[in-house]
MIDRENKE-968811 format. One line per field, with one value per residue: residue number from 1; y, z, x of N, C-alpha, C, O in turn; residue in one letter. Coordinates in nm, 2 decimals, always signed. Atoms other than C-alpha are relative to their C-alpha. Layout:
% MIDRENKE-968811
seq <- [NUM, ...]
n_yy <- [Y, ...]
n_zz <- [Z, ...]
n_xx <- [X, ...]
ca_yy <- [Y, ...]
ca_zz <- [Z, ...]
ca_xx <- [X, ...]
c_yy <- [Y, ...]
c_zz <- [Z, ...]
c_xx <- [X, ...]
o_yy <- [Y, ...]
o_zz <- [Z, ...]
o_xx <- [X, ...]
type <- [A, ...]
% end
This chain:
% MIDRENKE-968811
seq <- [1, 2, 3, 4, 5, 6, 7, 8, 9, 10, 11, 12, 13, 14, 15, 16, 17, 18, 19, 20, 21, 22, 23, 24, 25, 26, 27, 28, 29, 30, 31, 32, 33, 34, 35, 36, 37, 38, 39, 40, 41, 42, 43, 44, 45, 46, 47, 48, 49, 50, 51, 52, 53, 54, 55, 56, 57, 58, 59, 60, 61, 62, 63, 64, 65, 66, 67, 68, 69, 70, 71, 72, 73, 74, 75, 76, 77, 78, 79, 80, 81, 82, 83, 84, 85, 86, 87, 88, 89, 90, 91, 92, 93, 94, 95, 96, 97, 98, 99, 100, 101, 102, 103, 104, 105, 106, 107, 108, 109, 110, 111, 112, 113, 114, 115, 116, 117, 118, 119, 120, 121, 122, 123, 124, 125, 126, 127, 128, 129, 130, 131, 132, 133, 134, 135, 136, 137, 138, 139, 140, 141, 142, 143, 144, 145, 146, 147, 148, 149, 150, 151, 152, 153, 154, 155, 156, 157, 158, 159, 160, 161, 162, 163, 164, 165, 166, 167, 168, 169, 170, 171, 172, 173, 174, 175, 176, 177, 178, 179, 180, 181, 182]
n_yy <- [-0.10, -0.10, +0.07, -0.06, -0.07, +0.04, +0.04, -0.10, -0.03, +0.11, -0.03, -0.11, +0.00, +0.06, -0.01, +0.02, +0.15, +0.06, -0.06, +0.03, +0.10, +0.02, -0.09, +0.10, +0.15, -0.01, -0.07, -0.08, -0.05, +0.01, +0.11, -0.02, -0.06, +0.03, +0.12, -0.02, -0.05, +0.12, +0.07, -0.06, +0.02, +0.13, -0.04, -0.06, +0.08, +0.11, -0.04, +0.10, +0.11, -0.05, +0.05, -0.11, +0.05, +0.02, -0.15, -0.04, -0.03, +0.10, +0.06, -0.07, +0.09, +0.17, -0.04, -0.01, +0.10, +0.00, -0.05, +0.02, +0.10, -0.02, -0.07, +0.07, +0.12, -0.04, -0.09, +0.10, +0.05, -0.13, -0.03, -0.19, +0.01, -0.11, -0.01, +0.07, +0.09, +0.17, +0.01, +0.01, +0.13, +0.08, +0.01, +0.00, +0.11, -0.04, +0.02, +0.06, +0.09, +0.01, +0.03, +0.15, +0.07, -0.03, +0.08, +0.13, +0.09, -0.02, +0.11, +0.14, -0.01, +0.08, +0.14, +0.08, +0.06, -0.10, +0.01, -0.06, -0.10, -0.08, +0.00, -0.07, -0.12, -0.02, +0.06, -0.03, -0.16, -0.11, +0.01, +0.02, +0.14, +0.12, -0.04, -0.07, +0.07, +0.10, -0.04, -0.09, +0.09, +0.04, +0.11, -0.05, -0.07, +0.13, +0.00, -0.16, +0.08, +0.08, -0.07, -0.14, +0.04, +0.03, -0.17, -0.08, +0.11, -0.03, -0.15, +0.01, +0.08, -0.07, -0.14, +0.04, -0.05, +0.08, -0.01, -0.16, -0.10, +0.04, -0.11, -0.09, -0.03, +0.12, +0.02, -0.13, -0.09, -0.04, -0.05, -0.13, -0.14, -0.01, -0.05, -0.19, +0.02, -0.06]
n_zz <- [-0.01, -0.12, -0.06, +0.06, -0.09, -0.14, +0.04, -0.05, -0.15, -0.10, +0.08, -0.05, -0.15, -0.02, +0.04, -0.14, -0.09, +0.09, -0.06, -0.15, +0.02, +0.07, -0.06, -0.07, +0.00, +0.09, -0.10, +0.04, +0.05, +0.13, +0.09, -0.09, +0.10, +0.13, -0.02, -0.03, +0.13, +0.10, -0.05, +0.02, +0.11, +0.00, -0.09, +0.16, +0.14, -0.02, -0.04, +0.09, -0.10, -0.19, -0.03, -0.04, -0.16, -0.08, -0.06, +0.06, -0.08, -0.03, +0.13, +0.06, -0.07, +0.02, +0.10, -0.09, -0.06, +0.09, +0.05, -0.05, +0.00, +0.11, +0.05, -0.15, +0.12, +0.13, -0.04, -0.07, +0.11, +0.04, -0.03, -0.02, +0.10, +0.01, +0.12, +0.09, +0.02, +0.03, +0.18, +0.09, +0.03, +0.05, +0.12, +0.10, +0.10, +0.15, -0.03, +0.13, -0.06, -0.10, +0.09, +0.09, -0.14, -0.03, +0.14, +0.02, -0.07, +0.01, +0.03, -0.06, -0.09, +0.09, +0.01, -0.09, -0.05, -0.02, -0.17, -0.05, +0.05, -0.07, -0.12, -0.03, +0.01, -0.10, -0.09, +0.02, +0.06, -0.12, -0.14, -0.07, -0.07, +0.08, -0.06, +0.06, +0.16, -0.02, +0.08, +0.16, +0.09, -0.03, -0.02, -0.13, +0.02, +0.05, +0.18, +0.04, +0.00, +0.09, +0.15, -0.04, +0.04, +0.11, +0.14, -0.04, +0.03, +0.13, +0.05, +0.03, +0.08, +0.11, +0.03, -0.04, -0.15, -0.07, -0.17, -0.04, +0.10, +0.08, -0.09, +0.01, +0.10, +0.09, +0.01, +0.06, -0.08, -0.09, +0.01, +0.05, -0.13, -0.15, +0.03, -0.08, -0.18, -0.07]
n_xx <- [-0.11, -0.05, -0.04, -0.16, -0.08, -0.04, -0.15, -0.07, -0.03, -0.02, -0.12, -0.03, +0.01, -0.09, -0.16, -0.07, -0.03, -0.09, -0.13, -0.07, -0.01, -0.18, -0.09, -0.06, -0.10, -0.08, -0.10, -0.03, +0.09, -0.01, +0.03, +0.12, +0.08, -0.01, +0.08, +0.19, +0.07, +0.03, +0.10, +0.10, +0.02, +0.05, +0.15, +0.08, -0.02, +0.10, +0.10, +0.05, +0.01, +0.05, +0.14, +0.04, +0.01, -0.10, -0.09, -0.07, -0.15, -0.06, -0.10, -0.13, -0.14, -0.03, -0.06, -0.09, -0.13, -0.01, -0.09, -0.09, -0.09, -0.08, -0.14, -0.07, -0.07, -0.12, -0.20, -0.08, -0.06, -0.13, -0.17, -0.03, -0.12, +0.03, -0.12, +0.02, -0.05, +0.00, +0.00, -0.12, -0.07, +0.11, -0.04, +0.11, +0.01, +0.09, +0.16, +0.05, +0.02, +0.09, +0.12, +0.04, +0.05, +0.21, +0.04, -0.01, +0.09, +0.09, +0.02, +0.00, +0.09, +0.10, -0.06, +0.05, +0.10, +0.05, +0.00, -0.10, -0.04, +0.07, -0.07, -0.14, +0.02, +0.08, -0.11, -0.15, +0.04, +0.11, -0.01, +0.05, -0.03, +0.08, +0.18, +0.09, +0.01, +0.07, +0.18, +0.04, +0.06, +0.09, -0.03, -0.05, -0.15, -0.12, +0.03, -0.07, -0.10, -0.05, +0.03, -0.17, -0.15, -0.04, +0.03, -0.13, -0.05, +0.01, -0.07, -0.07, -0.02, -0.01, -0.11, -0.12, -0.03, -0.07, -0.05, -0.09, -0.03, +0.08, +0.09, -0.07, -0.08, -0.09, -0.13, -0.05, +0.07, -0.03, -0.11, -0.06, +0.08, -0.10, -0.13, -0.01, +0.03, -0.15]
ca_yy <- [+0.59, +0.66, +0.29, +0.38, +0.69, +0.51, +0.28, +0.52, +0.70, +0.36, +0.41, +0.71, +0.64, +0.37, +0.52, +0.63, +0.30, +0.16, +0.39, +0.32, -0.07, +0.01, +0.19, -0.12, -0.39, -0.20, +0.02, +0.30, +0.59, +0.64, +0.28, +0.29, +0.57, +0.35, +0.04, +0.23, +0.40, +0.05, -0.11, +0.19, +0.16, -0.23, -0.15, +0.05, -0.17, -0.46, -0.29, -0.55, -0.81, -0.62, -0.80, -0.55, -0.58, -0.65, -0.47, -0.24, -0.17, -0.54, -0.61, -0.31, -0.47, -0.81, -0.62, -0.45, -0.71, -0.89, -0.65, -0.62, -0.95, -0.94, -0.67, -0.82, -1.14, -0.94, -0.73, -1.05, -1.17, -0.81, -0.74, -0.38, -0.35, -0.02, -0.05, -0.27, -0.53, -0.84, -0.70, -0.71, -1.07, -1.18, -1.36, -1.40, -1.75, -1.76, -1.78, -1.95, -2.27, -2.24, -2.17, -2.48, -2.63, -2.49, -2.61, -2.95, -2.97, -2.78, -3.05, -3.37, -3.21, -3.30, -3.65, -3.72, -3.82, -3.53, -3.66, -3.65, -3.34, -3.18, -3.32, -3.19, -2.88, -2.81, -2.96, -2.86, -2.53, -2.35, -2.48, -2.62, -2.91, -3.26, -3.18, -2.91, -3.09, -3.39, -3.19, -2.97, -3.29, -3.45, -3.76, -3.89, -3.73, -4.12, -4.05, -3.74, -3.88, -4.13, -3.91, -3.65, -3.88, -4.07, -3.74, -3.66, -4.02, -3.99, -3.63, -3.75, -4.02, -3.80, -3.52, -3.79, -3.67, -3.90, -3.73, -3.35, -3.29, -3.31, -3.00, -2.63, -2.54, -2.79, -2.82, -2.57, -2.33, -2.36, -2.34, -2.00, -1.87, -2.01, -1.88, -1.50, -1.61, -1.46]
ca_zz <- [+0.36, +0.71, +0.79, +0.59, +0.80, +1.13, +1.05, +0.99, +1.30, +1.47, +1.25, +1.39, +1.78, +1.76, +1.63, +2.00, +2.13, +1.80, +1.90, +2.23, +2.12, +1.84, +2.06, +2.31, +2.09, +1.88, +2.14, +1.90, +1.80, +1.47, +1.36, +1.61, +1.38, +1.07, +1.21, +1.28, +0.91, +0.74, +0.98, +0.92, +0.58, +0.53, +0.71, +0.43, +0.17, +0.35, +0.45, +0.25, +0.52, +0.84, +0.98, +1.09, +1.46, +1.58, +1.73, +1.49, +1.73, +1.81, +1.41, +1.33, +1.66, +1.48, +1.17, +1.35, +1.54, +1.20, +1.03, +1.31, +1.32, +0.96, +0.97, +1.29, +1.01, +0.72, +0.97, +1.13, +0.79, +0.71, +0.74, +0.86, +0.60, +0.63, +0.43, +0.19, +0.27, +0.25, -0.06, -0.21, -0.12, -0.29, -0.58, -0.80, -0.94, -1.33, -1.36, -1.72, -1.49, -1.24, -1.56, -1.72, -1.35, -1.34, -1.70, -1.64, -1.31, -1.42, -1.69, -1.48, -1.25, -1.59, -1.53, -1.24, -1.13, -1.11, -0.69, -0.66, -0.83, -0.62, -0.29, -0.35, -0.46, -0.18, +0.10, -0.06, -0.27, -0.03, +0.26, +0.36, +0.66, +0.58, +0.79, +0.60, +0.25, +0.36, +0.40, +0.10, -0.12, +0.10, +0.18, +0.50, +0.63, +0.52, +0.16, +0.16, +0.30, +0.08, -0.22, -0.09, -0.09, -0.41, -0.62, -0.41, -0.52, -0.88, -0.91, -0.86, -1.05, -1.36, -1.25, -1.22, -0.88, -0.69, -0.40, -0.25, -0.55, -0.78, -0.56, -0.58, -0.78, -1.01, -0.95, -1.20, -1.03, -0.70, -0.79, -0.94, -0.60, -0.33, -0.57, -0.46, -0.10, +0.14]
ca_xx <- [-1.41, -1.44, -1.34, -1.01, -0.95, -1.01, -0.73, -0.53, -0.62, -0.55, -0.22, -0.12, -0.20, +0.04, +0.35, +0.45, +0.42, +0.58, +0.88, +0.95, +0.94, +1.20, +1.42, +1.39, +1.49, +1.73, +1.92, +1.93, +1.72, +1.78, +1.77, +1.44, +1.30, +1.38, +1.21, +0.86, +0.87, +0.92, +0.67, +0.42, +0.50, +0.45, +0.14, +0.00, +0.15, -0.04, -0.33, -0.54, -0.41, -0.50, -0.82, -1.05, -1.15, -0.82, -0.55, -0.40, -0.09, -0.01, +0.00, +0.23, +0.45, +0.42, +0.56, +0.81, +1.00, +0.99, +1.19, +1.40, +1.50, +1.55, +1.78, +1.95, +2.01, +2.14, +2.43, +2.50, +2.61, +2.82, +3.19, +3.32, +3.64, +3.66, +4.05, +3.92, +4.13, +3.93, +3.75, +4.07, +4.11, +3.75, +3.72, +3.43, +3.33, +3.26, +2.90, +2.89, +2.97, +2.69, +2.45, +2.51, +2.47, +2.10, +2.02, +2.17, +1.95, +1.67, +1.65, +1.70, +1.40, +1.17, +1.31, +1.15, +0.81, +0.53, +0.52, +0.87, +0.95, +0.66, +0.80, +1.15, +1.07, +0.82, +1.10, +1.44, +1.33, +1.08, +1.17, +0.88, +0.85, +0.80, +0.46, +0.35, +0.43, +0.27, -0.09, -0.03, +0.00, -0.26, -0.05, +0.15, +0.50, +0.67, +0.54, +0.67, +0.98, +1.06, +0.92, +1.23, +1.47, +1.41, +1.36, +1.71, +1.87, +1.73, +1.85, +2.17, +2.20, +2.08, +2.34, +2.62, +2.69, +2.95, +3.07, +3.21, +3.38, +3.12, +2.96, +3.08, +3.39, +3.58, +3.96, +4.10, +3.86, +3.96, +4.30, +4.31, +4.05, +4.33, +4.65, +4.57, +4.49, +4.76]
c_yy <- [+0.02, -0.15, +0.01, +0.10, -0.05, -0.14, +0.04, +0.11, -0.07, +0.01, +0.06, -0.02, -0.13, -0.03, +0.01, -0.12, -0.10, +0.04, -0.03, -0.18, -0.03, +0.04, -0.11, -0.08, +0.05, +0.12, +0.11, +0.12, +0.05, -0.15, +0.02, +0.05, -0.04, -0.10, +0.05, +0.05, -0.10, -0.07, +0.12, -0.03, -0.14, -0.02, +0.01, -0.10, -0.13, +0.03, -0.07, -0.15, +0.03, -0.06, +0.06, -0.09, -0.06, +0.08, +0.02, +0.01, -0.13, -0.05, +0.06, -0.07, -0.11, +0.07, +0.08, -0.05, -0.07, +0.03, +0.00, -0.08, -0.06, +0.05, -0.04, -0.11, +0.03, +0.06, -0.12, -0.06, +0.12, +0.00, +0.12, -0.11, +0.15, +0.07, -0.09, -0.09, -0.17, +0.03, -0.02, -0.13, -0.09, -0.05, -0.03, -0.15, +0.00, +0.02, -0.08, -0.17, -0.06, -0.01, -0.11, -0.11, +0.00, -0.06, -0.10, -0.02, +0.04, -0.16, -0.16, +0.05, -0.04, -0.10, -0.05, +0.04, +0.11, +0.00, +0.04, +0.14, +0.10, -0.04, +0.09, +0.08, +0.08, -0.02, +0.09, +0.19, +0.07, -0.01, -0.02, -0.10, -0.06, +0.03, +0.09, -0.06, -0.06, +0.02, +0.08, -0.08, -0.11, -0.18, -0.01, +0.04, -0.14, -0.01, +0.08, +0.01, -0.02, +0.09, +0.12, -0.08, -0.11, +0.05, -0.03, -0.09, +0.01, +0.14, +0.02, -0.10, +0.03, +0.08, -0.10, +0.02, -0.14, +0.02, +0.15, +0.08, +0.07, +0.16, +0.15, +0.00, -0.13, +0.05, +0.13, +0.14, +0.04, +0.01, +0.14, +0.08, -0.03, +0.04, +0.11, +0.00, +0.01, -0.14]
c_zz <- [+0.15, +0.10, -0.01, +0.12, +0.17, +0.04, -0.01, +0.10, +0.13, +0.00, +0.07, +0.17, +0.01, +0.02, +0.16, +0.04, -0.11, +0.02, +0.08, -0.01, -0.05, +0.09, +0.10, -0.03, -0.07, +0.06, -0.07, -0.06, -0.13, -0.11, +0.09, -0.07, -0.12, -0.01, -0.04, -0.15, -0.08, +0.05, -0.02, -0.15, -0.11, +0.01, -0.10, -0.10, -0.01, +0.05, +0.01, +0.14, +0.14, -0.01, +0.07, +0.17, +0.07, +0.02, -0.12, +0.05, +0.01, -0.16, -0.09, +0.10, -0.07, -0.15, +0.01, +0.04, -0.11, -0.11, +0.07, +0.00, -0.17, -0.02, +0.09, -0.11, -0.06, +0.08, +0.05, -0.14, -0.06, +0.08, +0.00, -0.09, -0.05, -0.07, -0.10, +0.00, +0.00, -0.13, -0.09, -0.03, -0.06, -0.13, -0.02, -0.07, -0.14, +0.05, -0.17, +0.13, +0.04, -0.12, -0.05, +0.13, +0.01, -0.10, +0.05, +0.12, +0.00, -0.16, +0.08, +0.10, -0.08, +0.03, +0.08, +0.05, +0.01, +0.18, -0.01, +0.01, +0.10, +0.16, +0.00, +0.04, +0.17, +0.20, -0.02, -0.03, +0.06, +0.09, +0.12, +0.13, -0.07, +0.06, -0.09, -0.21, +0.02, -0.01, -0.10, -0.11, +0.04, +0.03, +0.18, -0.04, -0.02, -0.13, -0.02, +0.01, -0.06, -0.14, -0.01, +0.00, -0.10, -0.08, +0.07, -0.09, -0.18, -0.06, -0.01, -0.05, -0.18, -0.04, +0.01, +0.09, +0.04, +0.12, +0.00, -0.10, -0.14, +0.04, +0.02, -0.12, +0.00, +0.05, +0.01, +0.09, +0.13, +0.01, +0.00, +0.11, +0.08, -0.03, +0.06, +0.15, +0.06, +0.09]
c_xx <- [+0.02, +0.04, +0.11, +0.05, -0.03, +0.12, +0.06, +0.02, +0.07, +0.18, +0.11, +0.02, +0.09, +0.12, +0.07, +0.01, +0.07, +0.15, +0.05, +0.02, +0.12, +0.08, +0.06, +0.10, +0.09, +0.12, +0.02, -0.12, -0.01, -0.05, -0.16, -0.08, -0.03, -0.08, -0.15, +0.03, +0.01, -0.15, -0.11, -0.01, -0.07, -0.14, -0.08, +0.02, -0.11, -0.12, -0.13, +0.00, -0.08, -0.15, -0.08, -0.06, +0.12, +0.09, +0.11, +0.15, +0.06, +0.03, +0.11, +0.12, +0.05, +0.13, +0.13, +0.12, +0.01, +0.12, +0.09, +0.11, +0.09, +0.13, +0.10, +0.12, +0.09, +0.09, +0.04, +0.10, +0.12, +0.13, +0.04, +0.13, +0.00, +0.18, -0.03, +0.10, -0.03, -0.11, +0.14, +0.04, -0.16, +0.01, -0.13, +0.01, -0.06, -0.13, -0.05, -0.03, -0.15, -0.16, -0.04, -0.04, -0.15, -0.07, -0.03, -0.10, -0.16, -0.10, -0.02, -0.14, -0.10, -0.03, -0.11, -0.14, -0.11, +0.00, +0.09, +0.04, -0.09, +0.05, +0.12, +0.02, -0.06, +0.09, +0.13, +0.00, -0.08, +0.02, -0.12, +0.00, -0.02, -0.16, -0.05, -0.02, -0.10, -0.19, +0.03, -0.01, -0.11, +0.04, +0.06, +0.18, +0.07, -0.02, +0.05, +0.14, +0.06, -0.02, +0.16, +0.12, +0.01, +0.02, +0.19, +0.12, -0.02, +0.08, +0.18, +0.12, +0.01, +0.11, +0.11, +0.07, +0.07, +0.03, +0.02, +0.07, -0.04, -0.10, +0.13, +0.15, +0.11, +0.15, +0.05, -0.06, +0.02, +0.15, +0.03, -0.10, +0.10, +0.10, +0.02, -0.03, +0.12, +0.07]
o_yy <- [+0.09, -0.14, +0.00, +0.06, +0.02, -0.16, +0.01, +0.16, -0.02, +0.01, +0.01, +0.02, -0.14, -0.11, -0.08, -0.16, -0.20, -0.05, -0.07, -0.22, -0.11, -0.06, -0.13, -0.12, -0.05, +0.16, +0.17, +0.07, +0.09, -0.16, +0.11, -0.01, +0.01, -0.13, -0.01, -0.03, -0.09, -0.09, +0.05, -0.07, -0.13, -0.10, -0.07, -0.14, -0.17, -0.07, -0.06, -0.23, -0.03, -0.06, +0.04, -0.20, -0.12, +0.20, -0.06, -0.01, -0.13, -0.11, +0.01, -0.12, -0.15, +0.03, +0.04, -0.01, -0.02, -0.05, -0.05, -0.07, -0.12, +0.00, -0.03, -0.12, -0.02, +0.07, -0.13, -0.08, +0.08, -0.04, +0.19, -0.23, +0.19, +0.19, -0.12, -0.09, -0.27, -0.06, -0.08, -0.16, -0.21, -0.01, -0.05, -0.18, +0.04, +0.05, -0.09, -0.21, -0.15, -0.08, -0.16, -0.21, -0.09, -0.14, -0.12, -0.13, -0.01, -0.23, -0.24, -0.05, -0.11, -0.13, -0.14, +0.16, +0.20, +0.11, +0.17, +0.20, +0.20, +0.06, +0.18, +0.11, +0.15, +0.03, +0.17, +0.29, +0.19, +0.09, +0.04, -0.16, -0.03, +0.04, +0.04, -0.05, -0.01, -0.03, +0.09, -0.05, -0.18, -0.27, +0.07, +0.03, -0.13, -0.09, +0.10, +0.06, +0.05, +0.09, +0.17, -0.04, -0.17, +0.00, -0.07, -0.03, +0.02, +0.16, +0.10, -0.10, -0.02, +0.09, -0.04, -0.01, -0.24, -0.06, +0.22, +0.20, +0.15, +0.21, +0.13, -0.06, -0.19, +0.17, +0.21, +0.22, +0.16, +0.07, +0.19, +0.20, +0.07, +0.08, +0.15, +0.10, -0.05, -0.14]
o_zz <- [+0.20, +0.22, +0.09, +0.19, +0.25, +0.15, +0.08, +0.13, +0.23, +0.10, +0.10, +0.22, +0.13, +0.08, +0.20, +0.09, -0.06, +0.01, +0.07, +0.08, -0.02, +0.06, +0.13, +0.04, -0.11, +0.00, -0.01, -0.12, -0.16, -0.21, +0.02, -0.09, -0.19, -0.12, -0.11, -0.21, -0.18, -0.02, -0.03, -0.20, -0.21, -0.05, -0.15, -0.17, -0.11, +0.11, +0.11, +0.18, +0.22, -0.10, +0.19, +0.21, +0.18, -0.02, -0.17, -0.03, -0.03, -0.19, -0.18, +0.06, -0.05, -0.16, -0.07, +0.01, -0.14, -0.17, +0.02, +0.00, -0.20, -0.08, +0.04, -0.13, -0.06, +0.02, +0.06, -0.13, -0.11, +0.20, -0.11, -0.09, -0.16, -0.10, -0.15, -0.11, -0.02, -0.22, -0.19, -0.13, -0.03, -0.20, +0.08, -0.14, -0.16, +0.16, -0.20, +0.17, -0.01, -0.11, -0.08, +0.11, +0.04, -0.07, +0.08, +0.11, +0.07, -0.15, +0.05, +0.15, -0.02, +0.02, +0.04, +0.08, +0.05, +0.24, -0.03, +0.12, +0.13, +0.23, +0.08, +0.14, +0.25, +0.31, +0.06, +0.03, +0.03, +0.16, +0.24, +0.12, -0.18, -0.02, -0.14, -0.30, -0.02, -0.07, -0.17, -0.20, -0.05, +0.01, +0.27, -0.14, +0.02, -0.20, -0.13, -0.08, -0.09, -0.23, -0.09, -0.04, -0.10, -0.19, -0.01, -0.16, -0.25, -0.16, -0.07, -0.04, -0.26, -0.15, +0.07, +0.07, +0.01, +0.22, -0.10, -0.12, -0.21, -0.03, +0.05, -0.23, +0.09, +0.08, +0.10, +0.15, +0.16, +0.10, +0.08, +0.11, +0.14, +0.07, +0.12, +0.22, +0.02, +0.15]
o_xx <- [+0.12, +0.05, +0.18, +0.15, +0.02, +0.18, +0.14, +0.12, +0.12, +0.25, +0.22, +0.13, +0.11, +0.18, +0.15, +0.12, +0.12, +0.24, +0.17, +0.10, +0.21, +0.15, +0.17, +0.20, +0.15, +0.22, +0.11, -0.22, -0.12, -0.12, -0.22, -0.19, -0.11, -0.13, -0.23, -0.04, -0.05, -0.24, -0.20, -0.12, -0.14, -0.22, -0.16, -0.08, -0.17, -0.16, -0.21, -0.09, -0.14, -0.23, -0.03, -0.07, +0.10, +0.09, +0.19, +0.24, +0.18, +0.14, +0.18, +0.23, +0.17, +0.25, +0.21, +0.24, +0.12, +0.19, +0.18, +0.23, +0.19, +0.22, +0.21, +0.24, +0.21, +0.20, +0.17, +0.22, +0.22, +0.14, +0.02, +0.16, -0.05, +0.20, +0.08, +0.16, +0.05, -0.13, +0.14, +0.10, -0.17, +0.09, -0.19, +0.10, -0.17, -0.17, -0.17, -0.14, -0.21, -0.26, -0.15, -0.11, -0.22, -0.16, -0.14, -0.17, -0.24, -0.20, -0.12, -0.18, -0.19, -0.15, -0.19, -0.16, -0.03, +0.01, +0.09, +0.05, -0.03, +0.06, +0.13, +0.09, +0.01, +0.05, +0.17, +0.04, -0.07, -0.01, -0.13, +0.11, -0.06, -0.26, -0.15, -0.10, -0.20, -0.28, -0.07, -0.10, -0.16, -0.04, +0.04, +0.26, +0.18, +0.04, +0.09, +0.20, +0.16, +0.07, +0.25, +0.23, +0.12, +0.06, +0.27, +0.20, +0.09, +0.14, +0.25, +0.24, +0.08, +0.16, +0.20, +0.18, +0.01, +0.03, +0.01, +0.07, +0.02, -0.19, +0.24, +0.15, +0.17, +0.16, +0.07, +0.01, +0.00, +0.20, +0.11, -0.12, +0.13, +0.16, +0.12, -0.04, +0.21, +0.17]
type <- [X, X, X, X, X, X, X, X, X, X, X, X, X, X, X, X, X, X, X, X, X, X, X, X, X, X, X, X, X, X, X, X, X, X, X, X, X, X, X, X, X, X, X, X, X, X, X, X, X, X, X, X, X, X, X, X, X, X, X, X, X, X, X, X, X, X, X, X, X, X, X, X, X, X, X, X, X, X, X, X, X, X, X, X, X, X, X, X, X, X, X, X, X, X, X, X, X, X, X, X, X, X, X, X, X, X, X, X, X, X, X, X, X, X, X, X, X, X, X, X, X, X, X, X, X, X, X, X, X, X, X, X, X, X, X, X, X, X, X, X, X, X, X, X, X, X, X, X, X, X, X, X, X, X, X, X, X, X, X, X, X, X, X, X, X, X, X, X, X, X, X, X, X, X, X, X, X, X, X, X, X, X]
% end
């Protein structure tokens, strides 16, 4: 217990210098105050990770800049529309489509190979490197390679894939998203 409350003493003597960090990279003090209570809070949540003997302050910073640049990401991606004029021009793609899309390629991923399928995945769907595949299946990065681009080649050979139009919304579909387009 009293290793607990000196971690959170450690906790505590941080926040100032957590503050004045946010405030650096985020030019604001409000968002500044919002950064240190997620990063204090994360903190707690991951408590479990903190490795004792090291600096408490440098892994709430790590936690910190982190979110920062997180949230940096998600406003880079937002749109002020503060008349709602380009909600107005959005449109919504079914989603029956896109289901039978997941089906049909969650099926054809059976298809193929237990390597392949574990390359792809591990490459395409996680986003791992080819380097870090290559030691997690314990092979080299040209096996891993070739295992990524014949899974890729078989996958769309199963999905009948031909070309650009075969990808994203069918014809009819994009017809009736560009008709309401100004």
């Amino acid at each position: 217990m009293a290793n607990e409350s000196s971690v959170h003493q450690a906790m505590l003597a941080a926040i100032p210098h957590l503050r004045a960090f946010a405030i650096s990279l985020s030019g604001n003090i409000e968002r500044a105050d919002d950064l240190v209570q997620v990063a204090l809070l994360r903190g707690l949540e991951n408590l479990d990770k903190f490795l004792p003997g090291t600096s408490m302050q440098a892994w709430l910073f790590t936690i910190l800049r982190n979110q920062f640049h997180t949230d940096y990401r998600r406003r880079r991606r937002e749109v002020e529309d503060p008349d709602g004029v380009m909600a107005q021009q959005l449109a919504v793609m079914p989603e029956q489509g896109s289901r039978l899309d997941f089906r049909d390629l969650q099926v054809a991923l059976t298809k193929l190979s237990v390597e392949q399928r574990e390359a792809l995945l591990l490459v395409s769907a996680e986003g791992v490197s080819y380097e870090e595949a290559a030691q997690i299946c314990g092979v080299s990065i040209g096996t891993i390679k070739s295992r990524v681009s014949r899974a890729r080649n078989r996958l769309a050979e199963l999905l009948e894939l031909d070309g650009s139009e075969d990808l994203g919304p069918d014809r009819l579909v994009r017809a009736a998203l560009f008709r309401h387009a100004p």
